[in-house]
C-alpha positions in Angstrom: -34.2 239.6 46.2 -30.3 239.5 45.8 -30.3 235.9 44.7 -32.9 236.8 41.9 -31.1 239.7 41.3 -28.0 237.6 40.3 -30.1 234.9 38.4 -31.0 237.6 35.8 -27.9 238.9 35.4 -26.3 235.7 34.7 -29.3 234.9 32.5 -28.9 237.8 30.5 -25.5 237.8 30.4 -23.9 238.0 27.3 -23.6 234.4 25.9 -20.6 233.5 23.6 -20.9 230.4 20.4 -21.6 227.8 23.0 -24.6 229.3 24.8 -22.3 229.6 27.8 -22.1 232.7 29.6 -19.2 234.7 28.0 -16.5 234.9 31.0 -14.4 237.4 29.3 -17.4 239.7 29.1 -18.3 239.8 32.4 -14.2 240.4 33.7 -14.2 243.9 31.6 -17.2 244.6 32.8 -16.2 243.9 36.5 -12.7 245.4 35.5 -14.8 248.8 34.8 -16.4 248.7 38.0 -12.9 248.4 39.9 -11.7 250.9 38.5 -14.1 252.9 39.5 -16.2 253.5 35.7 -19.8 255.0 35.7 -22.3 253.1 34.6 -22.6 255.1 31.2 -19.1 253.9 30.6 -20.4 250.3 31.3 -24.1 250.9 29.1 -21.6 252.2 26.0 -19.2 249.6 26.5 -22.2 247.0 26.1 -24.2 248.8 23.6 -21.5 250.1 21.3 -19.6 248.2 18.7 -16.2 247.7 18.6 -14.1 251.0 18.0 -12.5 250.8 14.7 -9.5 249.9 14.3 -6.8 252.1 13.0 -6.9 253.7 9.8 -4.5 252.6 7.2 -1.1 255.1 7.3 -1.3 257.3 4.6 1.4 255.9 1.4 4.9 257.2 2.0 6.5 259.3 -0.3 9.0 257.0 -1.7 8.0 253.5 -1.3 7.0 251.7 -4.5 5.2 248.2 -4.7 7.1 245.7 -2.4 8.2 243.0 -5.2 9.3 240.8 -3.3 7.0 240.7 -0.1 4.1 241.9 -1.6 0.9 241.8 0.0 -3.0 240.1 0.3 -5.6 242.1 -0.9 -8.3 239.6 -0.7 -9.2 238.1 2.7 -10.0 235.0 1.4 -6.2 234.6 0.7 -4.7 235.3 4.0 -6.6 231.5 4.7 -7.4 231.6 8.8 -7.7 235.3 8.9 -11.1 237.2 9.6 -12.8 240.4 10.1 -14.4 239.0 13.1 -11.8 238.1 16.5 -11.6 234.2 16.8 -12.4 234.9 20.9 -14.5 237.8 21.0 -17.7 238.4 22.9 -20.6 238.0 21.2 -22.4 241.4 19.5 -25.3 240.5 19.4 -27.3 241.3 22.3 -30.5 240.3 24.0 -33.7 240.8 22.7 -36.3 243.3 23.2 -33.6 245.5 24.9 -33.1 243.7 27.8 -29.7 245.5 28.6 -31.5 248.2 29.2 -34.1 246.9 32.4 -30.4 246.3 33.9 -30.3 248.3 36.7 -27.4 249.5 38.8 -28.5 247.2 41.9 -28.5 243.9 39.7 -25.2 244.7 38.6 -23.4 245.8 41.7 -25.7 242.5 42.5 -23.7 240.5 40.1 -20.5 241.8 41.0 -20.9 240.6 44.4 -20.6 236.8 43.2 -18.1 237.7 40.1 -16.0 239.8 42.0 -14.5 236.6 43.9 -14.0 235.1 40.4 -11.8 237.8 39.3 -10.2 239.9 42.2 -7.4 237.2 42.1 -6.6 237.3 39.0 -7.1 241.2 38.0 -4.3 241.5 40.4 -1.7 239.5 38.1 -2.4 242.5 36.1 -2.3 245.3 38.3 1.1 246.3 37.0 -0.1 247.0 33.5 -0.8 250.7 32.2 -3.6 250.9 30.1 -1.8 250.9 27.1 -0.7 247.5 28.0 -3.5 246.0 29.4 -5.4 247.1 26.1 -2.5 244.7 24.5 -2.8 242.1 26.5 -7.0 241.8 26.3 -6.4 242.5 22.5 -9.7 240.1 20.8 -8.2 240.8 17.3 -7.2 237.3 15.2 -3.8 239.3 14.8 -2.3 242.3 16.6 0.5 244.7 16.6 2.0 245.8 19.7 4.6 249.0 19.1 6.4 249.0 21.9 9.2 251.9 22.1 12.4 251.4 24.1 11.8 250.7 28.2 7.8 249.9 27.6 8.1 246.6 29.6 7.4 244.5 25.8 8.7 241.4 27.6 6.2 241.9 30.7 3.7 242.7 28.4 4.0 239.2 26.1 4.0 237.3 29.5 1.4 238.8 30.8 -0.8 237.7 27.1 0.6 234.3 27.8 -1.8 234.7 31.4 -3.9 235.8 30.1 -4.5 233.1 27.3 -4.1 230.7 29.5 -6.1 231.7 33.1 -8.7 233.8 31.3 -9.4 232.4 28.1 -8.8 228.7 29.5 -6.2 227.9 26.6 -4.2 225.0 26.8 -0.2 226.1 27.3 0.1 223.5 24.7 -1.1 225.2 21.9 0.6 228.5 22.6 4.0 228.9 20.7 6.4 232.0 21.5 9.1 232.9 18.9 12.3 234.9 19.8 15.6 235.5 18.0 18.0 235.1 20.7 18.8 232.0 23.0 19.2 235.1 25.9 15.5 236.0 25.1 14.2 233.1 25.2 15.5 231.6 28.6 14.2 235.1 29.6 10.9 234.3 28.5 10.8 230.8 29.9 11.8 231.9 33.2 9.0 234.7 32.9 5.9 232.1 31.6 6.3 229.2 34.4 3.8 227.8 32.1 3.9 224.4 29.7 4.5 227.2 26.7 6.8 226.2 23.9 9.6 229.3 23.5 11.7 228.8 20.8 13.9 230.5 18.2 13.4 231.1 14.8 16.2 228.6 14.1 14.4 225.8 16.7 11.3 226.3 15.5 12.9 225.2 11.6 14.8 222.3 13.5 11.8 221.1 15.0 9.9 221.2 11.8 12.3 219.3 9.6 14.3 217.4 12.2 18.4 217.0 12.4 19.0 215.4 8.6 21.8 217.5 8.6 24.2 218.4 11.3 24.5 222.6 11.6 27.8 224.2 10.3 30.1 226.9 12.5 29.4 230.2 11.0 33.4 230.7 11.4 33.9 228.0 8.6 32.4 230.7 5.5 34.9 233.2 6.5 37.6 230.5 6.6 36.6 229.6 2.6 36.1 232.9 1.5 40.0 233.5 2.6 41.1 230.4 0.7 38.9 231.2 -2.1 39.2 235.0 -2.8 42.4 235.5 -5.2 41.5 239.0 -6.8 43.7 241.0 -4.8 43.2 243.7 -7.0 39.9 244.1 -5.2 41.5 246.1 -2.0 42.6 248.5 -4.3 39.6 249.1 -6.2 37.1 249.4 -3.4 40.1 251.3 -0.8 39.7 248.3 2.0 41.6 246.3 3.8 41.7 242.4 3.5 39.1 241.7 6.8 37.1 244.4 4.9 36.6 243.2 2.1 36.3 239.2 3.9 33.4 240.7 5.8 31.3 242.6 3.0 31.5 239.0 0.9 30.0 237.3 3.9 27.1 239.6 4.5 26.4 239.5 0.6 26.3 235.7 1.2 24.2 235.3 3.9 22.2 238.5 2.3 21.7 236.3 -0.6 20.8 233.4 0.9 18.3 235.3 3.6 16.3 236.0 0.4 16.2 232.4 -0.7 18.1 233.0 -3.6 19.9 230.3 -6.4 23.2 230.7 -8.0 21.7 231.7 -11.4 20.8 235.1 -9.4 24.2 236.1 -9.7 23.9 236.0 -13.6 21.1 238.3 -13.3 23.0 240.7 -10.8 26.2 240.6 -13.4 23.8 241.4 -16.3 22.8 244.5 -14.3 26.2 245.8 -13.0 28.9 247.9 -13.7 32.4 246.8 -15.1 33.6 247.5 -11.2 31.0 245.6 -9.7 31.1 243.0 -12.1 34.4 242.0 -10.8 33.8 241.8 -7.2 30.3 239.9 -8.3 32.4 237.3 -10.1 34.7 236.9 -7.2 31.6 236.6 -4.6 30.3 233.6 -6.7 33.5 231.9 -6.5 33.3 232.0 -2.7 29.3 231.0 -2.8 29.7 227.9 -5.3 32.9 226.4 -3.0 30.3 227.0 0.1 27.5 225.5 -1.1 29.9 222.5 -2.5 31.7 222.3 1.0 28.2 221.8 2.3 26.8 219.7 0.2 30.0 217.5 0.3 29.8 217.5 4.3 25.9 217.1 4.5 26.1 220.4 6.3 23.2 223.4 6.7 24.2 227.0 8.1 21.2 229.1 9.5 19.6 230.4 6.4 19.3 226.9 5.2 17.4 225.6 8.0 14.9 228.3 7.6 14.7 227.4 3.9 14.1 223.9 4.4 11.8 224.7 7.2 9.6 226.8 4.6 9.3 223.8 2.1 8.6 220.9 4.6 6.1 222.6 7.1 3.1 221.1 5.2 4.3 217.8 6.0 4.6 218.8 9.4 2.2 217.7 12.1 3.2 221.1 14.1 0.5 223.1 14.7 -0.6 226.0 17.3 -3.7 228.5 17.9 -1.8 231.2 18.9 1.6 232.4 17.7 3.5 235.2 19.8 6.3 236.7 18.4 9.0 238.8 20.2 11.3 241.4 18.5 9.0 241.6 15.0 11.3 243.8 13.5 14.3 241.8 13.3 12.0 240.0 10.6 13.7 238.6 8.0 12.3 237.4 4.4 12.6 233.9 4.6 11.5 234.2 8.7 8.4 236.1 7.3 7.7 233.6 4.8 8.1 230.6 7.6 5.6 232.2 9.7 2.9 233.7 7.8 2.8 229.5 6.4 2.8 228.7 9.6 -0.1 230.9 10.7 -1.7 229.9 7.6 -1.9 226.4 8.0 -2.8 226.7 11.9 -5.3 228.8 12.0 -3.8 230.3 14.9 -4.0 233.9 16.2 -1.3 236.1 15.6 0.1 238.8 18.7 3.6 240.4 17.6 5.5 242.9 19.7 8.0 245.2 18.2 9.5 248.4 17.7 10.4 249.9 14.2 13.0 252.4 15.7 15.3 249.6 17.0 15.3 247.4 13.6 19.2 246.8 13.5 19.8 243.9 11.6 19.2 244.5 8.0 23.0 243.3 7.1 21.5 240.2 8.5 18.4 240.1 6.5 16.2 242.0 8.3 13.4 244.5 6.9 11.8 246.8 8.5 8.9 247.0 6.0 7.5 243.9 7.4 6.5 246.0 10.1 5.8 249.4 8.9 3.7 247.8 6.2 2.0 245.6 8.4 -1.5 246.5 8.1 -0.9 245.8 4.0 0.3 241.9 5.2 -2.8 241.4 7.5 -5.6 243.2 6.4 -7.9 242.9 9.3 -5.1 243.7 12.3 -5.4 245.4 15.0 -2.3 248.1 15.9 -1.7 249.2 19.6 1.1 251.7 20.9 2.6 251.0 23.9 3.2 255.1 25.2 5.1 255.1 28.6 8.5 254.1 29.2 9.7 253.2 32.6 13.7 253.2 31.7 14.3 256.7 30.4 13.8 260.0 31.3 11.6 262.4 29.9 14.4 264.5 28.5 16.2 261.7 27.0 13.4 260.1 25.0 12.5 263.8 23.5 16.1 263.6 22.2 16.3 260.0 21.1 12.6 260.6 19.7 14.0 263.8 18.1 16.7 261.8 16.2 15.2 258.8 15.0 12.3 260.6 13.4 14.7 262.2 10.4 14.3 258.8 9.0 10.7 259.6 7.0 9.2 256.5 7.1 9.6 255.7 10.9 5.9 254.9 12.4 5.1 257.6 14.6 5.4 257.1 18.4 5.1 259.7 21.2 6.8 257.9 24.5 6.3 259.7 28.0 7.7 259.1 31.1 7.9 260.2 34.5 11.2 260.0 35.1 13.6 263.6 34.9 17.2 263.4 34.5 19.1 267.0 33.8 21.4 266.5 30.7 20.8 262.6 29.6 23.1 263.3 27.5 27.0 264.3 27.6 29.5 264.6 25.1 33.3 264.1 25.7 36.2 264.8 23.6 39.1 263.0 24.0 43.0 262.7 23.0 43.5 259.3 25.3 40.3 257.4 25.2 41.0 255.3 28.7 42.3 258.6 30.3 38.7 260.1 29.9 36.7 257.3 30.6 38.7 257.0 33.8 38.1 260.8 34.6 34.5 261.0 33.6 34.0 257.8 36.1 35.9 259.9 39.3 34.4 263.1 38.5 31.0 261.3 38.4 31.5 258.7 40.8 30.0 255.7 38.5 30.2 252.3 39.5 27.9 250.7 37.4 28.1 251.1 33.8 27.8 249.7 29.9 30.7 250.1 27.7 29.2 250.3 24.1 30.6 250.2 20.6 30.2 250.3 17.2 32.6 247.7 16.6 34.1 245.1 18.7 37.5 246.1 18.0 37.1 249.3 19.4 36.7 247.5 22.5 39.8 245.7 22.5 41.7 248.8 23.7 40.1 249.8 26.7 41.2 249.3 30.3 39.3 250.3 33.7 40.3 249.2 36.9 38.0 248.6 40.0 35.1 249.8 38.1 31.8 247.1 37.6 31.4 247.8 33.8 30.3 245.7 30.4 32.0 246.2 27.2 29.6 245.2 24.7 29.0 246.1 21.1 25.4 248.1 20.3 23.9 245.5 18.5 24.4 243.3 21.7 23.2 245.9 23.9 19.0 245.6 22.4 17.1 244.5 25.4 19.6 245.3 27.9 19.8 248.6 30.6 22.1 250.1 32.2 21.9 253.2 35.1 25.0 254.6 32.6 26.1 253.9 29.2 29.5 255.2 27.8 29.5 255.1 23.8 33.0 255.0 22.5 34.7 256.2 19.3 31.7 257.9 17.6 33.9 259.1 14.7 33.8 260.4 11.2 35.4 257.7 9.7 34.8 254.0 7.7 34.7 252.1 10.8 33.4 254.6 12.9 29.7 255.7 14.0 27.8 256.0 11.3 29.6 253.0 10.1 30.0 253.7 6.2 30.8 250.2 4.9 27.5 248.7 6.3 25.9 250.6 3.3 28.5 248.9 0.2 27.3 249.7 -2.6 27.6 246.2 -3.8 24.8 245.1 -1.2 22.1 246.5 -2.8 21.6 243.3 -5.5 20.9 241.7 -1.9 19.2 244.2 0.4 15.3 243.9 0.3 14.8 247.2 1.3 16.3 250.3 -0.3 17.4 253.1 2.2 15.9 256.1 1.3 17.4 258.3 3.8 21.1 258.4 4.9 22.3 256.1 7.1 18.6 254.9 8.1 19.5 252.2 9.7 22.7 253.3 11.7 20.5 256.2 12.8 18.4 253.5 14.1 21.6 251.8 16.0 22.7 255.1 17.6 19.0 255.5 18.7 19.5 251.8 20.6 22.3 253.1 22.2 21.4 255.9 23.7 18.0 254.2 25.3 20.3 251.7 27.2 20.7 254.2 29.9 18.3 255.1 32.8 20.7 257.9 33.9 22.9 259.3 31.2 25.0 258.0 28.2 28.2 259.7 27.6 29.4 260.0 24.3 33.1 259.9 23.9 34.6 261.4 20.4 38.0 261.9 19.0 39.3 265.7 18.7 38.3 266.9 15.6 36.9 263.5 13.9 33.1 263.8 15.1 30.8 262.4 12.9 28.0 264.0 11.4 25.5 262.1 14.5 27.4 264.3 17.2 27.3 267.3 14.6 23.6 266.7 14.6 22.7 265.9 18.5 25.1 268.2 20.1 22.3 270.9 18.9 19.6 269.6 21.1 18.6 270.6 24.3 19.8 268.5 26.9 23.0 267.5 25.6 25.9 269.5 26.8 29.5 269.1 25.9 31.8 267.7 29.0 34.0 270.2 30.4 36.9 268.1 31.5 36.8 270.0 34.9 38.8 267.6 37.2 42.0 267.6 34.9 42.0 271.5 34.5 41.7 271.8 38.2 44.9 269.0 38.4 47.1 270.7 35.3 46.8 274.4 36.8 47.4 273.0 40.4 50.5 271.5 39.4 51.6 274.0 37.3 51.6 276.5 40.2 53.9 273.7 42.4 56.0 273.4 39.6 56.8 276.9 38.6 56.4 279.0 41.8 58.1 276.1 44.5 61.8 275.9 43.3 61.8 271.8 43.3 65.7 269.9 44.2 64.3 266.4 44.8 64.4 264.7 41.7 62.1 262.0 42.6 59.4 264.7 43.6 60.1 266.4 40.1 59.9 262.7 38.5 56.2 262.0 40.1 55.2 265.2 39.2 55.7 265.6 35.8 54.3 262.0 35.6 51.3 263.3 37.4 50.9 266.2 34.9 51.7 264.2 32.1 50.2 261.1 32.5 
């Protein structure tokens, strides 16, 4: 009776192209069951069509027609795409309703054989909440995983990888997985254990067109742009200083460049300008034309080129994969997009990115974040899953990083929970001596482990702790790292300070893809980064009365409290009452005092 019982199960088990019983099927049902589903869950799960897939967002207010991205309308344009998952159980089902003569013995039957199949590897996966594992079993041709700050996104990409590979019996071979740093992807490597290529954006375009060219330091366009620029003028005009100004002609550069553009753009921009901006334009294509000659001249290529020549010689390429993974999708730039949608394109392959609009930092680097917010318009047919719980912050910080980030309009909308409780994440200090209140904040709260994070490296430069395990680090180099305690430094009302107000030149918008429509958007998005470092608190350290219009904002909040300097009160009034009540002969004694009260 049992053994008949499991020959009609496997008989009428849902069969995939190949006439094969469909393995995957039978694991989610057997996934049910160990979980401990009903059988009605199981009978809708095999009855029911797929649930639909998100709804389009509804337009922002705001956003016109992306000219320069654009997007695919027609299916039969985004070539390897369809309505239909490339690895997806089959739909149809057994005739004359055989699904339903399944009774709960044959498949509690079944499960007795399966279970052995699949017990081993459901517990690679136990660790997954079900918002991941919903990720990670995704059957669309191209998915979207939103994952906030602290929802294990790195676990989450290995653990598709598995999956792929044990499950779906892919070969590691054809797997690529894309990162932007070298840090993430040794992480990655080190995760997989697998034969699965991991490479950056910029090895990926290396490996596509092969070293004709050797790569150039990206110190040597700041080293031509200070023997080229002659208009000293300029400071004056714009109120900057030299390094200033050095800086904002290197981001338009490699702005320019991002977007694939040729020197007779700059005609165009000059056409368009203002007698100010004309100027500085003028001078800016000075300092491209002697870069592109020193290149040309050295048979050099800086990183923007190799993505442009990757983009052109891909077709020629032999390098192909079925499934593309890429990590950190919002740090997607133009050119990046351009080089993987080909890519995708010519491959066939299935597409799984992970990413998180609220940490898109890099637009002076290229970066837009419509590539992700407006990714249903660039793949049609996708699939978009949110991954809810985070396992690094508490529940009262992420209500007031959540809180903050969400001014900017045309965020995507993301709820986080967590299970974690902190009392006052967040704390803000005042300060007249920056390393005399980190110093007192560290006593007073006995911290020994700690991230040191700024706006700008040079604020860094300055600061000086003793005997205390701590990493001074700027925000931008903080994404993807934790700390139990984060101390963010010199969050000021001021050029340089936090919102940064150069970053948003107004001469950068001839090169910037997408227009802010918010202020400070994407520094909003930087100060959000830094305060999810923390699993504890994050301290916020500000000079006496230069607090920027961030701290004006957050102090507001519940949760955040403004750091009473207790421990130096208690030290300045104890002293005091030595000093004035204890008539004092030893000079020494009155020397270490007043060095003790002063200091």
């Amino acid at each position: 009776m049992g053994n008949g019982i499991i020959l009609y199960w496997f008989t009428k088990a849902p069969k995939n192209n190949g006439g094969n019983v469909n393995l995957e099927a039978i694991y989610k049902l057997f996934y049910w069951i160990l979980m401990g589903k009903y059988l009605e869950n199981f009978k809708k799960y095999m009855n029911d069509p797929d649930p639909p897939s998100l709804p389009d967002p509804a337009p922002n207010p705001g956003y016109e027609p992306d000219p320069i991205l654009g997007f695919d309308p027609a299916p039969e344009e985004n070539a390897g795409y369809s309505s239909e998952p490339s690895f997806s159980y089959a739909k149809n089902r057994t005739k004359n309703g055989a699904w339903e003569k399944v009774t709960k013995g044959a498949i509690l039957g079944a499960a007795v054989v399966a279970i052995r199949l699949i017990l081993p590897k459901l517990k690679e996966f136990k660790k997954l909440d079900k918002y991941q594992f919903k990720a990670v079993t995704s059957k669309r041709n191209v998915t979207l995983v939103l994952a906030g700050a602290g929802c294990g996104k790195t676990y989450t990409i290995t653990s598709r990888v598995k999956y792929l590979i044990d499950y779906l019996n892919v070969n590691p071979k054809d797997i690529l997985c894309i990162s932007f740093t070298n840090d993430a992807v040794n992480k990655l490597k080190d995760d997989l254990n697998h034969e699965v290529e991991v490479l950056t954006f910029h090895k990926l375009a290396l490996k596509i067109i092969g070293r004709k060219k050797e790569v150039l330091a990206e110190d040597m366009l700041t080293d031509i742009i200070i023997n080229t620029f002659s208009n000293d003028k300029l400071f004056g005009l714009y109120n900057m200083g030299k390094q200033d100004m050095y800086t904002l002609i290197k981001t338009f550069i490699n702005l320019f460049k991002s977007n694939n553009y040729k020197l007779d753009k700059f005609y165009t921009f000059i056409n368009k300008s203002n007698a100010k901006d004309k100027i500085l334009l003028k001078e800016i294509m000075k300092c491209y034309i002697c870069y592109e000659s020193y290149l040309n001249k050295e048979n050099l290529m800086d990183f923007n080129d190799m993505i442009n020549l990757a983009i052109e010689g891909l077709e020629n390429s032999n390098l192909r994969y079925k499934h593309i993974i890429v990590d950190e999708y919002q740090d997607t730039s133009y050119t990046k997009f351009l080089l993987l949608k080909k890519l995708i394109k010519l491959s066939c392959a299935s597409f799984f990115a992970v990413g998180d609009d609220f940490q898109s930092i890099y637009r002076f680097a290229g970066s837009n974040i419509k590539i992700i917010t407006n990714f249903r318009r660039y793949f049609p047919f996708s699939k978009i899953i949110k991954l809810k719980n985070t396992y690094r912050n508490s529940s009262e910080l992420i209500k007031i990083a959540g809180k903050f980030i969400m001014k900017n309009p045309f965020q995507i909308k993301k709820k986080l929970k967590s299970s974690i409780s902190v009392k006052n994440p967040v704390q803000i200090v005042y300060y007249d001596n920056l390393n005399n209140s980190l110093e007192n904040v560290i006593l007073e709260d006995k911290i020994d482990d700690l991230y040191i994070l700024s706006r700008n490296n040079k604020d860094l430069d300055n600061i000086k702790l003793d005997n205390v395990n701590c990493k001074k680090i700027s925000v931008h180099k903080s994404k993807g790292l934790e700390s139990e305690n984060v101390f963010l430094v010199n969050v000021s009302s001021s050029n340089n300070g936090f919102p940064n107000k150069y970053v948003d030149h107004n001469i950068l918008k001839y090169v910037n893809n997408y227009k802010e429509y918010y202020p400070y958007e994407e520094e909003r998005r930087l100060f959000y980064v830094a305060l999810t470092r923390c699993k504890n608190r994050v301290y916020l350290f500000v000079p006496k009365y230069k607090e920027s219009i961030f701290i004006k904002e957050i102090k507001r909040y519940k949760n955040v409290i403004i750091r009473k300097n207790s421990l130096i009160w208690f030290r300045n009034m104890f002293l005091k009452i030595i000093i004035y009540n204890i008539e004092i002969n030893n000079r020494k004694s009155r020397t270490l005092l007043d060095y003790l009260l002063f200091s």
